[in-house]
C-alpha positions as CSV (number, residue, x, y, z in Angstrom):
1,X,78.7,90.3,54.0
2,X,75.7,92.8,54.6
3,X,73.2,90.0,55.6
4,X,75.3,88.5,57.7
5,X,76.5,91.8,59.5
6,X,72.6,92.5,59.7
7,X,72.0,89.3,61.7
8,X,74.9,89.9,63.6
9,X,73.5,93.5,64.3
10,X,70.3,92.2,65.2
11,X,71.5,89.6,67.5
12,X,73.7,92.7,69.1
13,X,70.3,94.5,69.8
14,X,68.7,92.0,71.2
15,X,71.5,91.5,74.0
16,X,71.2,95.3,74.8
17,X,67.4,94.7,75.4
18,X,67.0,92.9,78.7
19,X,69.3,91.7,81.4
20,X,72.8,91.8,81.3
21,X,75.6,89.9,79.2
22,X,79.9,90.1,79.4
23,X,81.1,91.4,76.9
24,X,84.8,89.7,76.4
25,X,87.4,91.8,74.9
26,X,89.5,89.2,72.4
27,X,92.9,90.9,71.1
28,X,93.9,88.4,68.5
29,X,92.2,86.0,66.1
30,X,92.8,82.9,68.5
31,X,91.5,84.7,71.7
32,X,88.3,85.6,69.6
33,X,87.9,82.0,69.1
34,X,88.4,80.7,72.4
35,X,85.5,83.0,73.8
36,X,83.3,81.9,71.3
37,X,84.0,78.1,72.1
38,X,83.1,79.0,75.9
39,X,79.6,80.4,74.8
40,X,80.1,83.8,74.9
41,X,77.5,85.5,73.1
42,X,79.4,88.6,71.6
43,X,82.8,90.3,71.8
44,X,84.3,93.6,71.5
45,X,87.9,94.6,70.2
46,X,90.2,95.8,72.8
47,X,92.6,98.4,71.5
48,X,95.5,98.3,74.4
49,X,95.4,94.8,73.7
50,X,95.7,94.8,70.2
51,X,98.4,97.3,70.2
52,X,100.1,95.5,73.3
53,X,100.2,92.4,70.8
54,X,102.0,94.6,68.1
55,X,104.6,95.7,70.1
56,X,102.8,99.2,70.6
57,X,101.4,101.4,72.5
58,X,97.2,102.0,72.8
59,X,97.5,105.3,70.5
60,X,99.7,103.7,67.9
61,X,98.3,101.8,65.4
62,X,97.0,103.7,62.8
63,X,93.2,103.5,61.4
64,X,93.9,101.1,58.6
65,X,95.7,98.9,61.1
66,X,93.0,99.0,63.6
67,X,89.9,98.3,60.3
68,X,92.4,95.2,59.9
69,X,92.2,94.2,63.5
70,X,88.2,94.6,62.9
71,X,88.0,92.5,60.2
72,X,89.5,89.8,61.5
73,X,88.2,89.2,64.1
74,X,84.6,90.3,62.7
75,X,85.6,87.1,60.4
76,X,87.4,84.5,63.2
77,X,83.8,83.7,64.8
78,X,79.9,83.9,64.1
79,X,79.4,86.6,67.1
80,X,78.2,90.2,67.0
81,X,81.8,92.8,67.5
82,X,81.5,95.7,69.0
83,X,84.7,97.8,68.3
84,X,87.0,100.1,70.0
85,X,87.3,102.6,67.6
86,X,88.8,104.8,70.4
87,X,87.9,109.0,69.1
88,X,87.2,108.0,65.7
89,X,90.8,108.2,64.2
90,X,90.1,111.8,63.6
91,X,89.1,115.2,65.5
92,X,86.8,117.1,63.9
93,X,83.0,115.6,63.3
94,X,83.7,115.2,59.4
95,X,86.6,113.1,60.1
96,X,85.1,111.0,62.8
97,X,81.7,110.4,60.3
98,X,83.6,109.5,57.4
99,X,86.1,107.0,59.4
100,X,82.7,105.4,61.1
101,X,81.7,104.5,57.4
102,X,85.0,102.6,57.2
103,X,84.6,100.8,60.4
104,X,80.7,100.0,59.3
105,X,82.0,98.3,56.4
106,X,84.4,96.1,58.5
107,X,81.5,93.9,59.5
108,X,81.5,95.4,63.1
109,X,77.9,94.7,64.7
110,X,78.8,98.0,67.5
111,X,81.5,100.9,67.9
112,X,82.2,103.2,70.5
113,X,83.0,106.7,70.0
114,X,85.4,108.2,73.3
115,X,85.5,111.9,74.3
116,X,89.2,111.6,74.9
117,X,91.6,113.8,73.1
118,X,95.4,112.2,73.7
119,X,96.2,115.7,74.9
120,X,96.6,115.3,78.8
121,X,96.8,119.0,78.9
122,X,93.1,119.0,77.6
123,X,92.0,115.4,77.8
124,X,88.4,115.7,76.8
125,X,86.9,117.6,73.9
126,X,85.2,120.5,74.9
127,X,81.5,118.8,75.2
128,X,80.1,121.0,72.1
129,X,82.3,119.2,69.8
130,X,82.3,115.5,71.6
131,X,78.7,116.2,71.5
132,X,79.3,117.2,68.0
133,X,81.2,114.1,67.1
134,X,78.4,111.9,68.1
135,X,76.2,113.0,66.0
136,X,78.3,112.5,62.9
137,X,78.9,109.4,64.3
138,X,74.8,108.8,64.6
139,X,74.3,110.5,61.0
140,X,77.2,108.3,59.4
141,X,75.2,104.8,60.5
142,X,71.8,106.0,59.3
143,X,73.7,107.2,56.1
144,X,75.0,103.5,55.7
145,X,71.7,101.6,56.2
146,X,73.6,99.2,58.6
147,X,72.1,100.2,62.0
148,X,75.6,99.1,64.4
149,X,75.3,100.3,67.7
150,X,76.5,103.7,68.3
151,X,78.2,103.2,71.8
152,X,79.1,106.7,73.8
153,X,82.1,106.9,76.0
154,X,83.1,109.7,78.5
155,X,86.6,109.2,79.7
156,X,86.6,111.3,83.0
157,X,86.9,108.9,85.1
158,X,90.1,107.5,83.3
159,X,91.7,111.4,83.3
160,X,92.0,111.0,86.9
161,X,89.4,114.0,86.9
162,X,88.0,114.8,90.9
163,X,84.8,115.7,89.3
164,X,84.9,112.3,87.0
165,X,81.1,111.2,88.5
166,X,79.3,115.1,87.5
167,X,81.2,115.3,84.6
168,X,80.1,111.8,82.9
169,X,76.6,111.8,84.4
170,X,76.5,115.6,82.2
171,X,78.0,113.9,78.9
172,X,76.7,110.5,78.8
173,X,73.0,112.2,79.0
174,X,74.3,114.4,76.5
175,X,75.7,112.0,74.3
176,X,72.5,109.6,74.7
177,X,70.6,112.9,73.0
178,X,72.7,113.1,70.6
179,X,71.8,109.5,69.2
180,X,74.2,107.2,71.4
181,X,72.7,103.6,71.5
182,X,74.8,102.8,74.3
183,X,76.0,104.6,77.4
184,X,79.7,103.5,78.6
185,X,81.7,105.5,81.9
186,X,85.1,103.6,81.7
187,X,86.7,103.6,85.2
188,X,83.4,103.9,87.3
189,X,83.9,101.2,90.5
190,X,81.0,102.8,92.9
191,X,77.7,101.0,92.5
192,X,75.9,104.0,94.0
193,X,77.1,105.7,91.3
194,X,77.0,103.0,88.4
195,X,73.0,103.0,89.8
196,X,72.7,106.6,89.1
197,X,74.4,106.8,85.6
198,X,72.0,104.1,84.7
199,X,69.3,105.9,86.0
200,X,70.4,109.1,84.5
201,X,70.7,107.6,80.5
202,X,67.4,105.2,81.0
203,X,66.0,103.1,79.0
204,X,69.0,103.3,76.9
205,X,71.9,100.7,78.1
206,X,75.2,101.2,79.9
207,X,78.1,99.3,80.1
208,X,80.3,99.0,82.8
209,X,84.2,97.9,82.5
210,X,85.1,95.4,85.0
211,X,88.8,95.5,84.8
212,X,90.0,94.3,88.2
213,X,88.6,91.9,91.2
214,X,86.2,93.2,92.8
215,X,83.4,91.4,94.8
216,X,81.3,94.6,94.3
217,X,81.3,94.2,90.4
218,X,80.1,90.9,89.9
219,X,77.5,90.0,86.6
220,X,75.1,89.4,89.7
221,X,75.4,92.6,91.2
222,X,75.7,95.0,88.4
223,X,72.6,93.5,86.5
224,X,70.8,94.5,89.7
225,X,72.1,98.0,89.2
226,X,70.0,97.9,85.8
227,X,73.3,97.3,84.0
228,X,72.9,95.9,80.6
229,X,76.5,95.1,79.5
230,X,79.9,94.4,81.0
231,X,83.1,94.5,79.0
232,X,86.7,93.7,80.5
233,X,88.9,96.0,78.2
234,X,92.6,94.9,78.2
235,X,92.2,92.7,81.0
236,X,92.5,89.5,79.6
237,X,95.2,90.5,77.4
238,X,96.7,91.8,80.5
239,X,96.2,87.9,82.3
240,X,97.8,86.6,79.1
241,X,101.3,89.2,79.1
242,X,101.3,88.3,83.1
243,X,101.6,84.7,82.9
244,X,103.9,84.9,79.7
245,X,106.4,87.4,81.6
246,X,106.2,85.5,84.5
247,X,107.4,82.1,82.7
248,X,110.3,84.1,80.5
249,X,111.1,85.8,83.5
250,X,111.7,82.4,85.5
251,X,113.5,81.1,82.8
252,X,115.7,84.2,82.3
253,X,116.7,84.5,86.3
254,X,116.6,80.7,87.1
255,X,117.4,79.2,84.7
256,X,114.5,76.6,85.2
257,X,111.5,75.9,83.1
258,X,109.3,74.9,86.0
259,X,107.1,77.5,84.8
260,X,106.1,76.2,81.6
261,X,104.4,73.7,84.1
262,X,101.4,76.3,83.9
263,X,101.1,76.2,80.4
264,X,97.8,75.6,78.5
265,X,97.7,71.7,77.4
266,X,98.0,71.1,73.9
267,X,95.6,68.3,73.4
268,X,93.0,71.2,74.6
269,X,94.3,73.8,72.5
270,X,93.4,71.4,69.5
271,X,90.2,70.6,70.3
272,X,89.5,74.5,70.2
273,X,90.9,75.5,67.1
274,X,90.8,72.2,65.1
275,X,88.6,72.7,62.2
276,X,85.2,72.4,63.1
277,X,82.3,70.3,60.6
């Protein structure tokens, strides 16, 4: 498995080099698949969707479930995964280092690392110890020879947090000195401000989530902001669960089955999954 994680880890570099590239967020075996038969170049875990798929909420599955998810998905198609190893499984920096060895050895090509505590009275880790975190995080991939990139996330903008922009332009800089590869803001919409965390982490990358239309966060646009990746979180799962509980919910109130009308055709599903060689 190591050579092939290597090429898959090199291939992952490469994309962060120049330009820009989407980075679609698969939540189960066959999604993963179905990216990589539209050409997709790379994927990344999403871990709402997974849960969402196992009945759960985001901060449920445990870290054994989630190295399962990895794997799987590391093993459904040929493409570099980056995954959403949310903060690490674990608190303190020993505990996040040891559980990025863990992910490593999944196959991954990338993981992120988030600042986000689950405690909504103090949602972030004070930034000693998220800055803290990422360096066990940086020390546990040298350690393991397999050089993944190390993606750093600040979560401000998700808390809802008025001071969301000063907060992540302070941590992503901090984070990208403390051996992030990758820069990543989730919930930044404002290009001026997408233009200025770039500028603020340069020449490392930044990814942006696109999680919602909007015609100012186009692949376009955002690689002239100097963006290098875009990922789409739990949207698609979120596309999927909307046009499933919109058929059940037909059938359950009408009576009908006119929705199934909408449904994917079969004869395309097995040209996608069919065996391929």
């Amino acid at each position: 498995m190591s050579e092939t994680q290597r090429a898959a880890v090199e291939t992952f570099r490469q994309l962060h080099a120049e330009g820009c590239f989407v980075l679609p967020n698969p939540w189960d075996v066959g999604s993963a698949v179905y990216l990589h038969h539209l050409g997709f170049k790379a994927l990344a875990t999403t871990s709402s969707g997974f849960s969402f798929s196992k009945g759960l909420l985001d901060e449920a599955p445990t870290i054994d479930a989630s190295l399962e998810h990895f794997r799987d998905i590391v093993q459904a198609t040929p493409l570099p995964v980056n995954a959403d190893f949310r903060n690490g499984h674990a608190h303190a920096p020993e505990g996040v280092a040891e559980n990025v060895t863990r992910c490593i050895a999944t196959g991954v090509a990338g993981l992120s690392i988030e600042d986000s505590t689950g405690n909504n009275a103090e949602p972030l880790y004070d930034i000693q110890l998220a800055v803290e975190r990422i360096k066990a995080a940086r020390r546990a991939i040298d350690a393991s020879g397999m050089p993944v990139i190390l993606t750093g996330r600040c979560e401000a903008f998700l808390t809802r947090d008025r001071n969301a922009f000063v907060v992540s332009l302070q941590r992503l800089a901090a984070y990208a000195d403390a051996g992030a590869d990758c820069l990543y803001a989730p919930g930044v919409t404002d290009p001026m401000q997408i233009e200025e965390i770039v500028k603020s982490v340069s020449p490392k990358p930044v990814n942006v989530l696109v999680s919602r239309p909007d015609p100012n966060l186009t692949l376009s646009s955002l690689t002239n902001l100097g963006v290098r990746r875009i990922s789409v979180g739990s949207a698609l799962a979120r596309v999927a669960w909307g046009a499933f509980m919109g058929a059940a919910q037909s059938i359950a109130t009408t009576g009908t089955f006119d929705a199934l009308g909408e449904g994917a055709a079969f004869a395309e599903l097995i040209e996608v999954f069919k065996p391929k060689g």
